[in-house]
N, CA, C and O of each residue as an XYZ file, in Angstrom:
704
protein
N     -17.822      4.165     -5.817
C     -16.785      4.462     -4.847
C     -16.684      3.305     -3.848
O     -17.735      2.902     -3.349
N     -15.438      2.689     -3.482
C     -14.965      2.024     -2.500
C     -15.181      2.807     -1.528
O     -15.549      3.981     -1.504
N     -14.794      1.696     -0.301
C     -15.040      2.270      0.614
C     -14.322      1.472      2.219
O     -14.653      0.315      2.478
N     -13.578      2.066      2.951
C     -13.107      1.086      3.858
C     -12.597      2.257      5.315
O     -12.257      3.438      5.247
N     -12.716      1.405      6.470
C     -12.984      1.938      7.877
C     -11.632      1.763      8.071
O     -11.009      0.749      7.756
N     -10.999      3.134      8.789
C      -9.216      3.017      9.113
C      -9.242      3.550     10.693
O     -10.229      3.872     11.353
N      -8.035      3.540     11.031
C      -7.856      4.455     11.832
C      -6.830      6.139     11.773
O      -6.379      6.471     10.677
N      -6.685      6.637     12.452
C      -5.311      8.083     11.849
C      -5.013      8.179     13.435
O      -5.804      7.651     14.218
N      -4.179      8.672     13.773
C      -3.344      8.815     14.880
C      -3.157      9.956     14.719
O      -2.846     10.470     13.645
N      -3.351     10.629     15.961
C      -2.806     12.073     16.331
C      -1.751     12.586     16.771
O      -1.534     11.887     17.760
N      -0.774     13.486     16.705
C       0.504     13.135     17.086
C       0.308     13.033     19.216
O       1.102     12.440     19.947
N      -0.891     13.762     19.660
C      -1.136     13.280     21.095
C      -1.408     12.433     21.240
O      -2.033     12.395     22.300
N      -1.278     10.491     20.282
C      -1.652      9.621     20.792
C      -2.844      9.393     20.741
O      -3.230      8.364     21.296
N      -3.799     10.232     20.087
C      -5.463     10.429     20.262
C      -5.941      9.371     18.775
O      -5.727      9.810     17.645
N      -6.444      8.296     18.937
C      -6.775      7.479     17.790
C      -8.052      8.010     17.434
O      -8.761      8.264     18.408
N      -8.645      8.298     16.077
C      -9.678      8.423     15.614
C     -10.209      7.933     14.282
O      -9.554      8.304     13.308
N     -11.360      7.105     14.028
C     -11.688      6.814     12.936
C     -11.916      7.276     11.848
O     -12.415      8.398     11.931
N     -11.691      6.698     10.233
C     -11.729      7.496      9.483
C     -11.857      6.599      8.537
O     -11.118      5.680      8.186
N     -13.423      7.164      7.961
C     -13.787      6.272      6.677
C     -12.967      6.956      5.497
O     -12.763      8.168      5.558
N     -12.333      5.956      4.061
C     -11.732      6.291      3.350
C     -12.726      5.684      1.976
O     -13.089      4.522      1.799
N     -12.988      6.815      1.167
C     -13.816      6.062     -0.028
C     -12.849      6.532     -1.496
O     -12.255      7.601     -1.359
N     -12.722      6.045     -2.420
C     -12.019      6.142     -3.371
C     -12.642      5.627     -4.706
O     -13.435      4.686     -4.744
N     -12.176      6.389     -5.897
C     -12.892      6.133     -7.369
C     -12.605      5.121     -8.148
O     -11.446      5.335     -8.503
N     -12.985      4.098     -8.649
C     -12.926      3.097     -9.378
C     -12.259      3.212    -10.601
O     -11.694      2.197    -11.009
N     -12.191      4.445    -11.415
C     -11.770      4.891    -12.493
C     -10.779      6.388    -12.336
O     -10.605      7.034    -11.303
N     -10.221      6.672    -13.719
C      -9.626      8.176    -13.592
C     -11.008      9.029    -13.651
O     -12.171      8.735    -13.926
N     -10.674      9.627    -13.457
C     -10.199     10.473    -12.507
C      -9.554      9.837    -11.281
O     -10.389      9.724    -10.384
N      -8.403      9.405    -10.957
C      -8.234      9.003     -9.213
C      -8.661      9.701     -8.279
O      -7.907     10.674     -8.259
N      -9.212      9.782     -7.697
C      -9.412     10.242     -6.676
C      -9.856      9.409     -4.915
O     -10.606      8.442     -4.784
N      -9.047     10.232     -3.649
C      -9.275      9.605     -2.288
C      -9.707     10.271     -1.834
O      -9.193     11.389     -1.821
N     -10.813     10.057     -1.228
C     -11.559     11.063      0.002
C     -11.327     10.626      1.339
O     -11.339      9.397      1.406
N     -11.101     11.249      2.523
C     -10.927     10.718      3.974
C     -11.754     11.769      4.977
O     -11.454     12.903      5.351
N     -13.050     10.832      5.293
C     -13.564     11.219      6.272
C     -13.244     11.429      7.931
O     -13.832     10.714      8.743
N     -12.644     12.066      8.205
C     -12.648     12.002     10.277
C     -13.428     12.158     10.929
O     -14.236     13.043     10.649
N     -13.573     11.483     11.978
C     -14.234     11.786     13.228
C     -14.262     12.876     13.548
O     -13.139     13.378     13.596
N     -15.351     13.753     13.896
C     -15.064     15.205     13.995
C     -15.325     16.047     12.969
O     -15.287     17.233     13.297
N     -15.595     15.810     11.755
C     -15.643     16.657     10.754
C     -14.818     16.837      9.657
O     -14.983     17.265      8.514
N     -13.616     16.275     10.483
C     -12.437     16.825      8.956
C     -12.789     15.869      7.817
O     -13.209     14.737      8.057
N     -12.609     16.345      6.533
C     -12.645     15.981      5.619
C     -11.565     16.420      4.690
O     -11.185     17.586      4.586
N     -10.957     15.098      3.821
C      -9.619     15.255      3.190
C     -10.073     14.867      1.611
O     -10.977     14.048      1.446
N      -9.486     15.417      0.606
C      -9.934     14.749     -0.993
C      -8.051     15.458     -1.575
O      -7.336     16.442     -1.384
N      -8.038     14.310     -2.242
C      -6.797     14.190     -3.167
C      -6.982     13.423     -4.541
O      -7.790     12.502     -4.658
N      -6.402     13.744     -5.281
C      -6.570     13.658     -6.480
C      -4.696     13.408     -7.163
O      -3.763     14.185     -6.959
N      -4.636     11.741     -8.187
C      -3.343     11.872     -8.671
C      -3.271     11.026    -10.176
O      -4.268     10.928    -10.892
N      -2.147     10.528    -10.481
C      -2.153      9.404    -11.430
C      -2.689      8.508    -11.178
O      -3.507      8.022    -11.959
N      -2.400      7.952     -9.939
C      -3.337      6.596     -9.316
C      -3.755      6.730     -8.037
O      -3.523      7.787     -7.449
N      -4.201      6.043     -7.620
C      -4.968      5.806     -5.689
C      -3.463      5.957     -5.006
O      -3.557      6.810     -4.124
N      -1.815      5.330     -5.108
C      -1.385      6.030     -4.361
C      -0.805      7.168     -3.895
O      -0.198      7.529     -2.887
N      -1.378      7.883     -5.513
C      -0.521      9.569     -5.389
C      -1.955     10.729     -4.747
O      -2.032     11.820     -4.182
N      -2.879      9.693     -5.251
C      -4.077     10.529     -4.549
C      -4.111     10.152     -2.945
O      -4.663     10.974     -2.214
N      -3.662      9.188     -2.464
C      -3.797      8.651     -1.079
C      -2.458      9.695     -1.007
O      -2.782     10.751     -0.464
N      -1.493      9.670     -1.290
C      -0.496     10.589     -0.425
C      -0.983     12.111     -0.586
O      -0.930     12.771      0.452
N      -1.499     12.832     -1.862
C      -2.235     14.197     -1.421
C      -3.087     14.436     -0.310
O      -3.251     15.593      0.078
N      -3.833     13.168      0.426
C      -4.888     13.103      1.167
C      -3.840     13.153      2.671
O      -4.074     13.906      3.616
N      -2.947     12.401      2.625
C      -2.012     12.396      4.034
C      -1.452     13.257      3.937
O      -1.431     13.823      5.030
N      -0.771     13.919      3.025
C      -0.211     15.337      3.206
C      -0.691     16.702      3.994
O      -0.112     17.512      4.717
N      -2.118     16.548      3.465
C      -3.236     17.392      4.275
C      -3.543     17.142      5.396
O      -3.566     17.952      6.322
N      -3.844     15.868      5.452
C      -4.318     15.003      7.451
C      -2.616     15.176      8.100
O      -2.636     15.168      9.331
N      -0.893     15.356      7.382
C      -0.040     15.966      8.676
C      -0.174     17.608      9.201
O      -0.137     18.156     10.302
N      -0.328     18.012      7.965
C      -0.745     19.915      8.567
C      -1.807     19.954      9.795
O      -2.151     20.968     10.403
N      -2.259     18.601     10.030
C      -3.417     18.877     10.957
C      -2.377     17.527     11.950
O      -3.183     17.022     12.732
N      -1.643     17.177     12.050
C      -0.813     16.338     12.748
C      -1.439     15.235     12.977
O      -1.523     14.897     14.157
N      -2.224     14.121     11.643
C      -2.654     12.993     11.989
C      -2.120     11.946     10.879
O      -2.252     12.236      9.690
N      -1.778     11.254     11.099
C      -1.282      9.931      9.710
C      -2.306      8.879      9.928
O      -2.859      8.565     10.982
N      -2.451      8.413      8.780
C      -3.478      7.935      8.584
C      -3.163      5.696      8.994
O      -2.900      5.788     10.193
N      -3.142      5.293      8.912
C      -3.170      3.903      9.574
C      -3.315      2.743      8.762
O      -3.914      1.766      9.210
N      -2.442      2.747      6.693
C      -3.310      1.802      6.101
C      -2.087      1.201      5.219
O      -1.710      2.069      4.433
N      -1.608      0.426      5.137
C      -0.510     -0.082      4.366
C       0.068      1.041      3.311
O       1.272      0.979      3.062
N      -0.671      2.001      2.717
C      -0.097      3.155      1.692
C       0.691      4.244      2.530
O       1.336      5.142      1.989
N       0.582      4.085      3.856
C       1.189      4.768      4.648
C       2.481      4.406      5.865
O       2.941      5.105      6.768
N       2.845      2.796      5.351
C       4.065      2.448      5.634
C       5.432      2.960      4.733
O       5.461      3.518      3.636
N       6.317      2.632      5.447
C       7.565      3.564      5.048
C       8.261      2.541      3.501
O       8.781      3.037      2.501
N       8.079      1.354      3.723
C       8.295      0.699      2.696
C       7.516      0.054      1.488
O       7.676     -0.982      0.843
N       6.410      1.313      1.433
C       5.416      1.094      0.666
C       5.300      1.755     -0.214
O       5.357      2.976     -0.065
N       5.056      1.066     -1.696
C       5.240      1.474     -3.287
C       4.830      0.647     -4.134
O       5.205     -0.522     -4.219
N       3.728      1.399     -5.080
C       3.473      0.203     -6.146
C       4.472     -0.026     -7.293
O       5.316      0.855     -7.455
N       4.489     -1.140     -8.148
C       5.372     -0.882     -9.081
C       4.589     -0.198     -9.886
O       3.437      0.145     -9.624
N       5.443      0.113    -11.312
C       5.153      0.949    -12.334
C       3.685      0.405    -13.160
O       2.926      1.225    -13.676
N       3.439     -0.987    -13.194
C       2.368     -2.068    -13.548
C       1.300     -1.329    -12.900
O       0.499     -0.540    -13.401
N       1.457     -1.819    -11.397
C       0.371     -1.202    -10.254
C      -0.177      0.047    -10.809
O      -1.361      0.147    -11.133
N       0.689      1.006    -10.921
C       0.256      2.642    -10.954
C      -0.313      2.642    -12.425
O      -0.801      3.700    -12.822
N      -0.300      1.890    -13.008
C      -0.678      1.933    -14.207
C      -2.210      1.399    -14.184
O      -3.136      1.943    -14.785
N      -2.299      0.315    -13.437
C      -3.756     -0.112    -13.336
C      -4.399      0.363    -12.065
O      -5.323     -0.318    -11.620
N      -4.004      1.517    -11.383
C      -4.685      2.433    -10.256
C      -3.919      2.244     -9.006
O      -3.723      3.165     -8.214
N      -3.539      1.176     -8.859
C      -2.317      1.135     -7.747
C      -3.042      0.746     -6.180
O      -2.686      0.843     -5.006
N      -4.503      0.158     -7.063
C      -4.917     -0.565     -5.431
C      -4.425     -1.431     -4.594
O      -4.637     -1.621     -3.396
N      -3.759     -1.926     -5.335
C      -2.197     -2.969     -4.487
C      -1.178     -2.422     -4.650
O      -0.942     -1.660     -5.588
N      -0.302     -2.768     -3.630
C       1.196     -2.322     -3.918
C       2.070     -3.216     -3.137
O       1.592     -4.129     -2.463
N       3.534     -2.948     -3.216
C       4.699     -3.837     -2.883
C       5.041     -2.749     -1.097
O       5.283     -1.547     -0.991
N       4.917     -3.802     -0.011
C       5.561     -3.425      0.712
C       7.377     -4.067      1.136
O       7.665     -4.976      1.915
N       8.354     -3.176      0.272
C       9.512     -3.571     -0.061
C      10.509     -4.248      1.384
O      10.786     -3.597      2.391
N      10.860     -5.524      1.148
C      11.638     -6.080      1.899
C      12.739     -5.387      2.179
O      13.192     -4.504      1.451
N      13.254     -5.778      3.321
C      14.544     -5.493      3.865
C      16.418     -6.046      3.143
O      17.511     -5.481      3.157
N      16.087     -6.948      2.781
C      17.420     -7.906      2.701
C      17.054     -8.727      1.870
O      17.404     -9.904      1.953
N      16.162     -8.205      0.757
C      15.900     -9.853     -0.563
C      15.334     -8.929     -1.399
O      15.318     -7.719     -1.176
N      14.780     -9.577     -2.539
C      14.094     -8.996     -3.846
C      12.715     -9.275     -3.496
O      12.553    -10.284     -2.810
N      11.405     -8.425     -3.898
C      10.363     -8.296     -4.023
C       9.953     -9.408     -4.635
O      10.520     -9.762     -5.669
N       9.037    -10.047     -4.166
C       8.414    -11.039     -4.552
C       7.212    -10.954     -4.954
O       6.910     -9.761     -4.918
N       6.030    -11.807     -5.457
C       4.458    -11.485     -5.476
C       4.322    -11.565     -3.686
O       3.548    -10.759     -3.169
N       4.840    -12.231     -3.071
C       4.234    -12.467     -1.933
C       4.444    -11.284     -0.813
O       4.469    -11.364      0.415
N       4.584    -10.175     -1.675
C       4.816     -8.701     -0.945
C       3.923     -7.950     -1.440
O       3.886     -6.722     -1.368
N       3.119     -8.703     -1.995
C       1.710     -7.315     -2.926
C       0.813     -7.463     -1.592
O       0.563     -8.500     -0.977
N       0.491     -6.447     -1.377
C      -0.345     -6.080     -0.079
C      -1.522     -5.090     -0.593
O      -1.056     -4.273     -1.387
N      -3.119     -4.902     -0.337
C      -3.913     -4.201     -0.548
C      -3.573     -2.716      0.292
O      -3.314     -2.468      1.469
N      -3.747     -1.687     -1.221
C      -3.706     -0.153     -0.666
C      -3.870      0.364      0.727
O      -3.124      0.959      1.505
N      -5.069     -0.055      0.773
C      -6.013      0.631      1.579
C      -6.426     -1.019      2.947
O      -7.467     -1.040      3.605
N      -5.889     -1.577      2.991
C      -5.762     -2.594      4.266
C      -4.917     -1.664      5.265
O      -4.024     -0.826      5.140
N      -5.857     -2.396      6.623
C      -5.135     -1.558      7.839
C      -3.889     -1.833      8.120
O      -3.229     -2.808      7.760
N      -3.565     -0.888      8.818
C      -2.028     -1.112      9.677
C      -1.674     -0.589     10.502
O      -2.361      0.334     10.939
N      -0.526     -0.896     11.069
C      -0.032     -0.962     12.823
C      -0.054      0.329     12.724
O       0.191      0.624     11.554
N      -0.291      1.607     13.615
C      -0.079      3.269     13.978
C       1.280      3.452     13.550
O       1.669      4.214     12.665
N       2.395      2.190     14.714
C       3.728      2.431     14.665
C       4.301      2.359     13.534
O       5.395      2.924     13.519
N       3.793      1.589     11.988
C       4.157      1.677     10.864
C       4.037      3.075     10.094
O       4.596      3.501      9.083
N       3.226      3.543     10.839
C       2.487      4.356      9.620
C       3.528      5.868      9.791
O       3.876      6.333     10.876
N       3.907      6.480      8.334
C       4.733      7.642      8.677
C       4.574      8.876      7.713
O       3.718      8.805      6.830
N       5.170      9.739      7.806
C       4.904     10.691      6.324
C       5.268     10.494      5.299
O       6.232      9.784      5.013
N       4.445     11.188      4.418
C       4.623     10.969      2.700
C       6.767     11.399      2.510
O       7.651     10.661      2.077
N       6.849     12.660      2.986
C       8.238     13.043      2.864
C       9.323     11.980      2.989
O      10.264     11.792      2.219
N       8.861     10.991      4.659
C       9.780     10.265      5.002
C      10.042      8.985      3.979
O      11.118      8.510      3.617
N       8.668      8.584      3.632
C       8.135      7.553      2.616
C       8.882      7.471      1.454
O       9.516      6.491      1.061
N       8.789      8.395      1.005
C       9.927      9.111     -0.436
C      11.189      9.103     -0.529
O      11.834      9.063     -1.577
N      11.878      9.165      1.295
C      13.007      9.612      1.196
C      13.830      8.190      1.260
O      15.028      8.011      1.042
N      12.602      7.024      1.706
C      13.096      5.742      1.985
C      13.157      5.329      1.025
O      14.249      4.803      0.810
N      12.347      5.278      0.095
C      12.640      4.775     -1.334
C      13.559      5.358     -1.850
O      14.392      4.545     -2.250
N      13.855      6.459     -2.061
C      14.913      7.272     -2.968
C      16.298      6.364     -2.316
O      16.858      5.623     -3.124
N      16.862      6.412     -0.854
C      17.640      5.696     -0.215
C      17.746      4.012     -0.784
O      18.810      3.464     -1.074
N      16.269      3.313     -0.865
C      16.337      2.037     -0.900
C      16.835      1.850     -2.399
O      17.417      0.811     -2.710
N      16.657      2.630     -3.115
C      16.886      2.162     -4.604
C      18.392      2.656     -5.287
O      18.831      2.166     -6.327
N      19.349      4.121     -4.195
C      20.415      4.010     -4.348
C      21.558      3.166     -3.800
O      22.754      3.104     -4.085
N      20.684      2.456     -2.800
C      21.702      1.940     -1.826
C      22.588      0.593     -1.957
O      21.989     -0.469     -2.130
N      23.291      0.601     -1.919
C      24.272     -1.309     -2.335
C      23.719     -2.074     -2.146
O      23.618     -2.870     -3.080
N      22.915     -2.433     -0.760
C      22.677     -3.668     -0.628
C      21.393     -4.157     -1.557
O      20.918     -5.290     -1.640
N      20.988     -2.956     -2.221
C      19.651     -3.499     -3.187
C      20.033     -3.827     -4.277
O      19.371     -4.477     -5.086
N      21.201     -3.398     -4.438
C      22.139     -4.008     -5.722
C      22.800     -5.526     -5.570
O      23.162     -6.186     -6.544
N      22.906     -6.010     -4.068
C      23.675     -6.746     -3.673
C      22.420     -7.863     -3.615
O      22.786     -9.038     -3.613
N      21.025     -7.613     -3.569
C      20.026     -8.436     -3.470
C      20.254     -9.643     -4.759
O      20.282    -10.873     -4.719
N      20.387     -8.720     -5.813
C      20.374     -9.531     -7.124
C      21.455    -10.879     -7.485
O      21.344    -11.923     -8.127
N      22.550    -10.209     -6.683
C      23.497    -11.119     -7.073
C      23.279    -12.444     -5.480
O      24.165    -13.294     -5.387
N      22.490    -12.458     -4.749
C      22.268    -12.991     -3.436
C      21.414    -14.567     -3.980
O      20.394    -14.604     -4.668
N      21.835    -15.221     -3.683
C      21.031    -16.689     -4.072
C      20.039    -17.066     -3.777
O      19.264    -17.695     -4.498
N      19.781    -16.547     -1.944
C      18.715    -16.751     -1.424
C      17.569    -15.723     -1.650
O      16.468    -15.751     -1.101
N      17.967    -14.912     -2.453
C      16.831    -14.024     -3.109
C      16.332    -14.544     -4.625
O      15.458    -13.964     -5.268
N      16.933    -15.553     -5.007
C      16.456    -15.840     -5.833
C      16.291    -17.094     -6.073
O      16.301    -17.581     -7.204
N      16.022    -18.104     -4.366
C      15.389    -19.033     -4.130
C      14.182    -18.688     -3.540
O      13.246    -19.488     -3.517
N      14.084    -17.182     -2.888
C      12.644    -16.731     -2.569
C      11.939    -16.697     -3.491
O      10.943    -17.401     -3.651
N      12.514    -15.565     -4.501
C      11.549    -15.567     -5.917
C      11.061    -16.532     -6.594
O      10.049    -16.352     -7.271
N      11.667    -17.697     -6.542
C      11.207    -18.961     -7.141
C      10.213    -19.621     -6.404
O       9.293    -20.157     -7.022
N      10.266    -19.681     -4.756
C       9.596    -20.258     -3.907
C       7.998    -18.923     -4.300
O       7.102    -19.464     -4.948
N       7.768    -17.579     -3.977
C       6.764    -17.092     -4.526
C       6.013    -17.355     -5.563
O       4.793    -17.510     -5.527
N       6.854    -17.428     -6.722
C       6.512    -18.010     -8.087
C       5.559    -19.070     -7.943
O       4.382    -18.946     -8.282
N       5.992    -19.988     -7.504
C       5.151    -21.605     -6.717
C       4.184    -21.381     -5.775
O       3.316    -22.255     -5.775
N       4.048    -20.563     -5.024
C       3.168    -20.128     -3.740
C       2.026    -19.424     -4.253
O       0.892    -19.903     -4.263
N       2.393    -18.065     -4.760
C       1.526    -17.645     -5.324
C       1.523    -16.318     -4.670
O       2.644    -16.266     -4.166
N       0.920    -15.235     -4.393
C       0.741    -13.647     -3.389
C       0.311    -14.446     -1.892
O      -0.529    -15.339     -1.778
N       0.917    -14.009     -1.104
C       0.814    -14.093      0.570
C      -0.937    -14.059      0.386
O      -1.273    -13.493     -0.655
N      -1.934    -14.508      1.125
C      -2.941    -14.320      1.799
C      -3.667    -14.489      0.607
O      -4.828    -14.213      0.908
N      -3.612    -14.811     -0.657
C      -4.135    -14.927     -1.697
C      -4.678    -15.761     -1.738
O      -4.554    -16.314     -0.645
N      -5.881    -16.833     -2.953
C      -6.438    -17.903     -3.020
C      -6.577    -18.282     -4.724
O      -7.369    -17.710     -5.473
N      -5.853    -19.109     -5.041
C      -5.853    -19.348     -6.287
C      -7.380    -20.511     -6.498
O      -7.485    -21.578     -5.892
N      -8.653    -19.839     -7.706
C      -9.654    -20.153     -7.505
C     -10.088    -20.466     -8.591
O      -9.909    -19.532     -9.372
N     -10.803    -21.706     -9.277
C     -11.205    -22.159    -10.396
C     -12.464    -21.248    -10.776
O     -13.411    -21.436    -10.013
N     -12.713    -20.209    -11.882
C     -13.727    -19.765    -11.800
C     -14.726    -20.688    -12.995
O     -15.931    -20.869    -12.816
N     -13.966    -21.211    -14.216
C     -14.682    -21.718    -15.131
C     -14.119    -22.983    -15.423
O     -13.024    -23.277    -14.944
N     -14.800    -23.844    -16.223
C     -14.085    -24.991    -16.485
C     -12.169    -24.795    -16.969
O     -11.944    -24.026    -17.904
N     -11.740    -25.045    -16.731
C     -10.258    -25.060    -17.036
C      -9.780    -23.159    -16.589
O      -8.851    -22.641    -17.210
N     -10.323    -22.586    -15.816
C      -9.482    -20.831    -16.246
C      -9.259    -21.314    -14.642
O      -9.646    -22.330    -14.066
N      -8.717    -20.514    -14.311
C      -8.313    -20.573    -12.792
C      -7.433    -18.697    -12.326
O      -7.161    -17.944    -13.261
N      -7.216    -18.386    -11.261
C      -7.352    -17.012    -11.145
C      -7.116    -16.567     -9.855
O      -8.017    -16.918     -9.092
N      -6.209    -15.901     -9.314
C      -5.655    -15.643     -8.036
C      -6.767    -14.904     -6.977
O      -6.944    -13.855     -7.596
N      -7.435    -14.823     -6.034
C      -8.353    -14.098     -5.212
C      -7.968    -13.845     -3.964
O      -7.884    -14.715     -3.097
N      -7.627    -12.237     -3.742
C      -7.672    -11.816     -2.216
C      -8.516    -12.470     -1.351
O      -9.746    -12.476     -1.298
N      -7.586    -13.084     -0.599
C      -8.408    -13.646      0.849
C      -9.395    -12.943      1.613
O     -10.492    -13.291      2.048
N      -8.483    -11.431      1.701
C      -9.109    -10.735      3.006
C     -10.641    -10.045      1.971
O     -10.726     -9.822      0.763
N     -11.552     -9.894      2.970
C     -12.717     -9.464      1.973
C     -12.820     -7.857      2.466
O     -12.787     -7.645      3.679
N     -12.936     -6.802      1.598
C     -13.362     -5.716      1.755
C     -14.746     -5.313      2.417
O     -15.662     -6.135      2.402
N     -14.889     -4.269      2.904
C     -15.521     -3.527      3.592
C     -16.656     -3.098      2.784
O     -17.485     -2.317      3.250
């Protein structure tokens, strides 16, 4: 089991810590420890359907949890959920998804980002009927970004020689 230190927000503004540990394999499963006692476990296809059973439970108790899976423009692709969905795409505003939008699951984030699973859902359902995501494709400068990513490589990433000639992309930020 992973394992990483968050915060959850209360809807009184009351911040409290909350260790989050999660399964390496299927079974998916997220557990979320609180300050205080509460304890949350969810279970899905991947880490982010089990991370949203786990926030579903922490709003009945009016707390959201504080970790990139809990921003409003946050979704893995179909790839992701397929290989557990410990990364995912936090979806741009006004361009096409790039690598340089893969962000770790379970990395912290701002309180003010963080929102409900319902709202989460309802933004995607919106973002993927809406024109201007249609209008991304035909946009030039979305597909001078994509090219510029292509060349760059994932935001915060480190492209790293592990053996003679193999070479191999590595998260910067180091886990907990």
């Amino acid at each position: 089991m992973k394992g990483y230190e968050l915060q959850a927000v209360h809807a009184n503004g009351e911040v409290r810590s909350v260790r989050v540990t999660h399964s390496q394999d299927e079974p998916w499963t997220v557990e979320a420890q609180v300050s205080g006692g509460l304890t949350y476990t969810g279970e899905g296809q991947d880490l982010f359907e089990a991370l949203a059973r786990v926030r579903e439970q922490m709003e009945g108790d009016s707390l959201l949890l504080c970790c990139n899976g809990s921003r409003r423009n946050a979704r893995p692709s179909p790839a992701m959920s397929a290989a557990g969905a410990e990364f995912l795409y936090l979806m741009p505003t006004y361009r096409l998804m790039t690598v340089r939008d893969i962000h770790p699951l379970f990395a912290s984030a701002p309180a003010e980002g963080a929102v409900g699973v319902e709202e989460q859902t309802e933004y995607y359902a919106a973002k993927l009927s809406s024109r201007s995501y249609l209008i991304q494709w035909v946009n030039p400068l979305s597909w001078i970004k994509l090219l510029e990513a292509a060349v760059r490589g994932p935001r915060d990433w480190v492209l790293e020689a592990s053996e003679a000639g193999a070479f191999r992309w590595r998260n910067g930020h180091r886990n907990r």
